[in-house]
ZAMARGU-4260 file (C-alpha; in steps of 0.2 Angstrom, whole numbers, plus 5000, padded with zeros to 4 digits):
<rodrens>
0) 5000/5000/5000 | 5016/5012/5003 | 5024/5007/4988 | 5008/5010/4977 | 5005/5027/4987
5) 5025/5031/4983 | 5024/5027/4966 | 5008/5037/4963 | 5015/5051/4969 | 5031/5048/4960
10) 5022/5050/4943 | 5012/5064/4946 | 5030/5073/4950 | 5036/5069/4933 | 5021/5073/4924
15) 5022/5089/4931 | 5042/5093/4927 | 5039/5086/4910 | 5021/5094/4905 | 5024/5109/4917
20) 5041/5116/4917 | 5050/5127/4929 | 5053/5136/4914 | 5037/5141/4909 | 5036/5160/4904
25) 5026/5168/4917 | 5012/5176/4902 | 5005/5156/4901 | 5003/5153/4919 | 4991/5159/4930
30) 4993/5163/4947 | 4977/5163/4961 | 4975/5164/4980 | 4969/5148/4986 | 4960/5145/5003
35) 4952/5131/5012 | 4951/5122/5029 | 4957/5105/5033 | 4949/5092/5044 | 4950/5076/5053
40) 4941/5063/5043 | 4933/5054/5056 | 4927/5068/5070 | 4926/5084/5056 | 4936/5093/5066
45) 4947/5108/5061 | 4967/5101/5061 | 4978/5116/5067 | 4994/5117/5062 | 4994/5109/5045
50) 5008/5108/5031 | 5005/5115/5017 | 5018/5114/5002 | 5016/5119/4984 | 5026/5106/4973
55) 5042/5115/4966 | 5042/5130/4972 | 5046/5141/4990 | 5027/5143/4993 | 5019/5135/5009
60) 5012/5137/5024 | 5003/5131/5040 | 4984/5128/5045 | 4978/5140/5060 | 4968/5135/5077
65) 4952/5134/5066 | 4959/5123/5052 | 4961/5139/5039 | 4973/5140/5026 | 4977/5156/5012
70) 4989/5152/4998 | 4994/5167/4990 | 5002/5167/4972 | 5000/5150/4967 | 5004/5145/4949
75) 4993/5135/4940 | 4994/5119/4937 | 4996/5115/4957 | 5000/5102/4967 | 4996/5106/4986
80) 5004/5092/4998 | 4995/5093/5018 | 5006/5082/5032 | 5002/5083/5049 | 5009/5071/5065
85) 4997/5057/5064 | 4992/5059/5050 | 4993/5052/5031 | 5000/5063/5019 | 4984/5072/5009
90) 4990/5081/4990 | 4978/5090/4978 | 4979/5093/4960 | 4974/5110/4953 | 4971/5111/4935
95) 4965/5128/4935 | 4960/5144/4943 | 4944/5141/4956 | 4937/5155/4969 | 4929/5140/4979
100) 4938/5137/4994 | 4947/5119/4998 | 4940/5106/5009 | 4955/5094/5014 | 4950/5078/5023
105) 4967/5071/5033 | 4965/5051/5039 | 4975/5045/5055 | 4990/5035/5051 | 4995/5020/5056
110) 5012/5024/5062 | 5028/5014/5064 | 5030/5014/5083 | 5044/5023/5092 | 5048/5007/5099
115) 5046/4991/5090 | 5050/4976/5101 | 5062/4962/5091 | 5068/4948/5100 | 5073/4959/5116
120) 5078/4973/5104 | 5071/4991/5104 | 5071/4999/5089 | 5068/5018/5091 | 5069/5034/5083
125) 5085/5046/5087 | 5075/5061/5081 | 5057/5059/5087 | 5051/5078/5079 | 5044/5074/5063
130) 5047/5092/5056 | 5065/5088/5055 | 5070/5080/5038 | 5085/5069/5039 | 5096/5071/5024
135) 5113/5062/5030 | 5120/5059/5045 | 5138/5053/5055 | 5143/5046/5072 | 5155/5058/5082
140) 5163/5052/5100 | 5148/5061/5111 | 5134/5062/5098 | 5128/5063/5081 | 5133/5078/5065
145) 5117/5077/5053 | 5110/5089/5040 | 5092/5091/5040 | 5080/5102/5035 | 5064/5107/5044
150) 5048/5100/5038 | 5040/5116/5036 | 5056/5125/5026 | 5061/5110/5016 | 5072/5120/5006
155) 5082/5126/5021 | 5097/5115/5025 | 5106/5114/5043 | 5120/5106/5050 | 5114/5101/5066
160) 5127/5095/5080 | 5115/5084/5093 | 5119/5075/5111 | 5119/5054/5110 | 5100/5056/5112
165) 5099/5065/5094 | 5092/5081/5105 | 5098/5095/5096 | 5111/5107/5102 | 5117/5119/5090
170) 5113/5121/5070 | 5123/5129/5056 | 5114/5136/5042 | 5122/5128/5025 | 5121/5133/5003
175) 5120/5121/4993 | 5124/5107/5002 | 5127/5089/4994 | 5135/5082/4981 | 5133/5068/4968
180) 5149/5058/4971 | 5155/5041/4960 | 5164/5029/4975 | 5173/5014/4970 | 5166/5002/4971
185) 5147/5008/4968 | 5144/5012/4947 | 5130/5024/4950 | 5133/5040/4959 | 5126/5044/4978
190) 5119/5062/4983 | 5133/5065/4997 | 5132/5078/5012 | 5144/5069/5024 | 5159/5060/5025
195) 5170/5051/5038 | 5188/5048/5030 | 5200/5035/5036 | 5207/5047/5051 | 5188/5050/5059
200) 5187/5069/5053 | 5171/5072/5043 | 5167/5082/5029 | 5153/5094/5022 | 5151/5091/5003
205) 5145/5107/4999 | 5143/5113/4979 | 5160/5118/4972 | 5169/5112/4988 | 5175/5101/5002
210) 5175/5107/5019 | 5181/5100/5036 | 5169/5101/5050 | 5176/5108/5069 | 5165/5110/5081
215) 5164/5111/5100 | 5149/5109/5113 | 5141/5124/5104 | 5148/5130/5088 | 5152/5122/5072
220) 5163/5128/5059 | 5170/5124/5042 | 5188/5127/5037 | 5200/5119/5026 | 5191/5120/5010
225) 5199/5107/4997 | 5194/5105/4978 | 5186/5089/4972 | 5200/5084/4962 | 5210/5084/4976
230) 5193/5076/4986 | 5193/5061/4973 | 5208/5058/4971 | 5216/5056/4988 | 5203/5055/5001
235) 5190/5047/4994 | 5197/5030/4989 | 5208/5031/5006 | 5200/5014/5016 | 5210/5014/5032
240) 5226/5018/5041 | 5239/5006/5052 | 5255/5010/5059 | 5258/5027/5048 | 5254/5015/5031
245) 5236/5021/5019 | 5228/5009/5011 | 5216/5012/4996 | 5205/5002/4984 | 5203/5003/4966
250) 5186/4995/4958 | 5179/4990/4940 | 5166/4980/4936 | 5180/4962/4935 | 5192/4968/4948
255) 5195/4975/4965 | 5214/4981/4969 | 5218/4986/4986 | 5235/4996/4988 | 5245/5003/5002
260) 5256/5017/5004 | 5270/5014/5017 | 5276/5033/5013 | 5277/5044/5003 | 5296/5040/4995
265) 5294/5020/4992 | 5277/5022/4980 | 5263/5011/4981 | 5262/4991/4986 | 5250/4978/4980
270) 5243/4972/4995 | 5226/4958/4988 | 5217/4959/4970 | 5201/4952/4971 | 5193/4945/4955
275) 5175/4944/4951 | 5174/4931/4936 | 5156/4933/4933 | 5159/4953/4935 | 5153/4957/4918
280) 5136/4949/4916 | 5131/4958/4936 | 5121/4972/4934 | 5107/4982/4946 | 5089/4986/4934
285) 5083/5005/4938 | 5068/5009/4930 | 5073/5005/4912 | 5091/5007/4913 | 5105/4993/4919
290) 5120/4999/4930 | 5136/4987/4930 | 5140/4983/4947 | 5161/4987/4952 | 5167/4972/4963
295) 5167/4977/4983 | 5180/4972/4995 | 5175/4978/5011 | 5192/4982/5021 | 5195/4985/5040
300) 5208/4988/5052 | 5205/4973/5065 | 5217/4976/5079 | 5234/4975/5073 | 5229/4967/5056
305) 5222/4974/5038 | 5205/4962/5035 | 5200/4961/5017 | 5185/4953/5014 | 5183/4942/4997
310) 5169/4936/4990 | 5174/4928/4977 | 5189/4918/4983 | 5179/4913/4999 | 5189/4918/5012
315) 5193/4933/5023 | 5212/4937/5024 | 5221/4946/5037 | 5239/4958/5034 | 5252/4963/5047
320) 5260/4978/5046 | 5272/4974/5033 | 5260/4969/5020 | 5261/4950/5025 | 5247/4939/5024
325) 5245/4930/5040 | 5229/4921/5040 | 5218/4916/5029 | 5199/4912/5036 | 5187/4902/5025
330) 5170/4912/5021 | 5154/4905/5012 | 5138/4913/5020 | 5138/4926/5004 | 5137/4911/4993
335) 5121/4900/4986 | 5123/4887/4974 | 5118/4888/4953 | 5118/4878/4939 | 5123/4879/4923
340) 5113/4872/4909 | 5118/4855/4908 | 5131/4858/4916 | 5139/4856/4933 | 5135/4864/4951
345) 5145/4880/4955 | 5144/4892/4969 | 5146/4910/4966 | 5140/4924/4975 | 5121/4927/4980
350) 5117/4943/4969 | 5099/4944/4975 | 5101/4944/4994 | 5117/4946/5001 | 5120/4966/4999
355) 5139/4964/4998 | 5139/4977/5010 | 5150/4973/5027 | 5148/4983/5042 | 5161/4984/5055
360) 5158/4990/5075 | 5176/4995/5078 | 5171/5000/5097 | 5168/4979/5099 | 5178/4974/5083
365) 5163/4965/5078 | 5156/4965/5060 | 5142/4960/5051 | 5135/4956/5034 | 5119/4964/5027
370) 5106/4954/5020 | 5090/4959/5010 | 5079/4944/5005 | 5073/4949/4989 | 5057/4935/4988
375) 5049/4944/5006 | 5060/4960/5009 | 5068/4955/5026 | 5083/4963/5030 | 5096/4954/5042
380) 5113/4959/5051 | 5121/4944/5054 | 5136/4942/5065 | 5151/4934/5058 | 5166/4925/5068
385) 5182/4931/5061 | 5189/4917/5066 | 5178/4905/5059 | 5171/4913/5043 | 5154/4909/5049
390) 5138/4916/5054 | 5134/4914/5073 | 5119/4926/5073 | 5107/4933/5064 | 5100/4950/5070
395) 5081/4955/5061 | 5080/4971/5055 | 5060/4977/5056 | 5050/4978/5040 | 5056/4996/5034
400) 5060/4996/5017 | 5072/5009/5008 | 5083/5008/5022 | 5103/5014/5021 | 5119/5021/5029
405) 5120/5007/5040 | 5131/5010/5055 | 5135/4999/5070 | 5142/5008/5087 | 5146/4999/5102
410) 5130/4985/5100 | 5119/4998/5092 | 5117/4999/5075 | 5109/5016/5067 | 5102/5017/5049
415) 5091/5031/5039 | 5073/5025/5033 | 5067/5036/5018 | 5046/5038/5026 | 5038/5046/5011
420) 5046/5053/4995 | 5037/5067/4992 | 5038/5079/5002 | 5054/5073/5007 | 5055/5063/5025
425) 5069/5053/5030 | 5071/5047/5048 | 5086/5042/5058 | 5082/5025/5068 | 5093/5014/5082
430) 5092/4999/5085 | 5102/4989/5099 | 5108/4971/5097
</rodrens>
């Protein structure tokens, strides 16, 4: 019912940048004042404090005690969107100019719980407002960095620096914020606001730059602006670092190479290449367009050892410090088995469920494998010895598609789940385990 709601709303946002351009000379389109009052479906009554956003433009605003709203300068054609807490988002289409005033009818909700009981786990939200759009999000030592916008102002974008409850303490005011950025191992490119290099600093990816984030128990400040040549080409494809030595991945679509730099005078090592043999016949369907996937090989710093995770070789392999390989642990949770026409078995990676995503608690040196079963939709965490290879738990992740950024701190894992598409609402969930 979600989905169908999101994708409805989807194509009307299409129809309208492709019939209805923001380019539109202002002699064809016609503006009005529109007015109205919304209510609850069940009781009539007026709903105060209702938001009201016109599709593609600044224009908006808010229902007052008797459930009255005034549009002023609306373009035609419109689409009006009303959210309120506890409610399920409302939108109207406006062809064309009407005097007659709006009557909106909001139903309840069924909301996702705050709390959602899993096996002895809580799952709860780190931001409880609503109003506050999450856009991206990263762990510090005493609390969390996130841009946001508030519900209301959604073309507003702040850099908010919260307490470990996610309670907000200061916010920064940001300009064009984000960034479209290609990583190694991922073919298709990923809006960006924040990033955590290998040394723990984090970055705002703002329009033309890259900025370092400082901040204390009440400020925030950005300094050190880099380009993103510079950005690209030396910090991005930086992994982790061990005893002074960088190591860094490059990906294609056959082949993952990890290299490592033990300083800047003796040039670059091969350290592991990881080879995908069925790397050209993967791909990822969007809509009506197929994305090669790039071979991932998920590398952590594990104590005093350089873990490299392959997938395809079955094994995760462990470096000291000199670039040696020490330990070799034998890995087959990501694969399933397949058959060939009449031909034999083989086992090869399982492209529809296991994500090849591998996240890493370095509080608990823990790490975990992410799993989304494409026949129900279930997502899993589950926990794998790195001594064995093998799984030893599985940790169920509640029924909230769309989600990403999965990160796990000290037991708790934290993930954003995207709530609505239109108007834009993202929230920030924790989950311990």
């Amino acid at each position: 019912m979600i989905t169908k709601k999101i994708n409805n709303l989807v194509l009307a946002l299409v129809f309208l940048a492709l019939v209805f351009p923001a380019g539109w000379v202002s002699g064809q389109t016609r503006t009005n004042t529109i007015s109205g009052t919304v209510r609850d479906s069940i009781t009539q009554i007026p709903i105060e404090n209702v938001n009201i956003i016109v599709a593609g433009s600044t224009g908006g605003t808010t229902t007052n005690k008797d459930g009255e709203f005034i549009l002023n300068d609306v373009r035609y054609p419109a689409l009006l969107y009303f959210s309120h807490l506890g409610y399920a988002i409302q939108s109207t289409y406006l062809s064309k100019r009407s005097n007659k005033p709006l009557s909106i009818i909001l139903s309840q909700e069924r909301k996702i719980l705050d709390e959602i009981s899993i096996r002895g786990n809580k799952l709860q939200k780190v931001i409880t407002e609503d109003t506050l759009i999450i856009l991206d999000y990263e762990l510090i030592e005493d609390g969390l960095l996130l841009i946001g916008s508030p519900f209301k102002f959604n073309r507003q974008i702040n850099l908010y620096l919260t307490d470990p409850q996610g309670n907000p303490k200061f916010f920064k005011p940001l300009k064009q914020a984000g960034k479209l950025i290609k990583y190694p191992e991922i073919r298709t490119p990923l809006l960006t606001f924040l990033f955590k290099d290998f040394t723990g600093n984090i970055r705002l990816l703002s329009k033309n730059e890259v900025l370092e984030i400082n901040y204390t128990s009440d400020s925030i400040s950005l300094n050190y602006p880099e380009s993103y040549t510079d950005f690209l080409q030396f910090v991005l494809p930086m992994k982790c670092e061990m005893a002074g030595a960088l190591y860094y991945q490059v990906s294609s679509q056959t082949k993952n190479v990890t290299m490592w730099l033990e300083n800047t005078y003796a040039g670059s090592k091969m350290l592991k290449t990881v080879i995908d043999p069925f790397g050209m016949g993967r791909y990822i369907s969007f809509g009506n367009k197929e994305f090669h996937k790039y071979v991932a090989a998920p590398i952590y710093r594990i104590n005093n050892h350089i873990a490299i995770f392959d997938f395809f070789d079955n094994n995760i392999e462990f470096f000291d410090r000199q670039g040696k390989s020490v330990k070799s642990v034998p890995m087959t949770f990501q694969n399933k088995t397949r058959s060939e026409f009449l031909g034999p078995d083989y086992q090869d990676i399982d492209q529809y469920n296991f994500t090849q995503q591998v996240v890493f608690d370095r509080q608990t040196q823990k790490a975990y494998a992410f799993f989304r079963l494409r026949k129900s939709g279930v997502q899993t965490l589950r926990e794998i010895d790195l001594n064995t290879g093998k799984i030893v738990r599985i940790i169920e992740i509640p029924d909230l598609p769309n989600i990403s950024k999965l990160q796990v701190h000290d037991n708790t894992l934290y993930f954003m789940y995207d709530l609505k598409v239109y108007p834009y609402n993202r929230t920030l969930y924790r989950m311990a385990i």
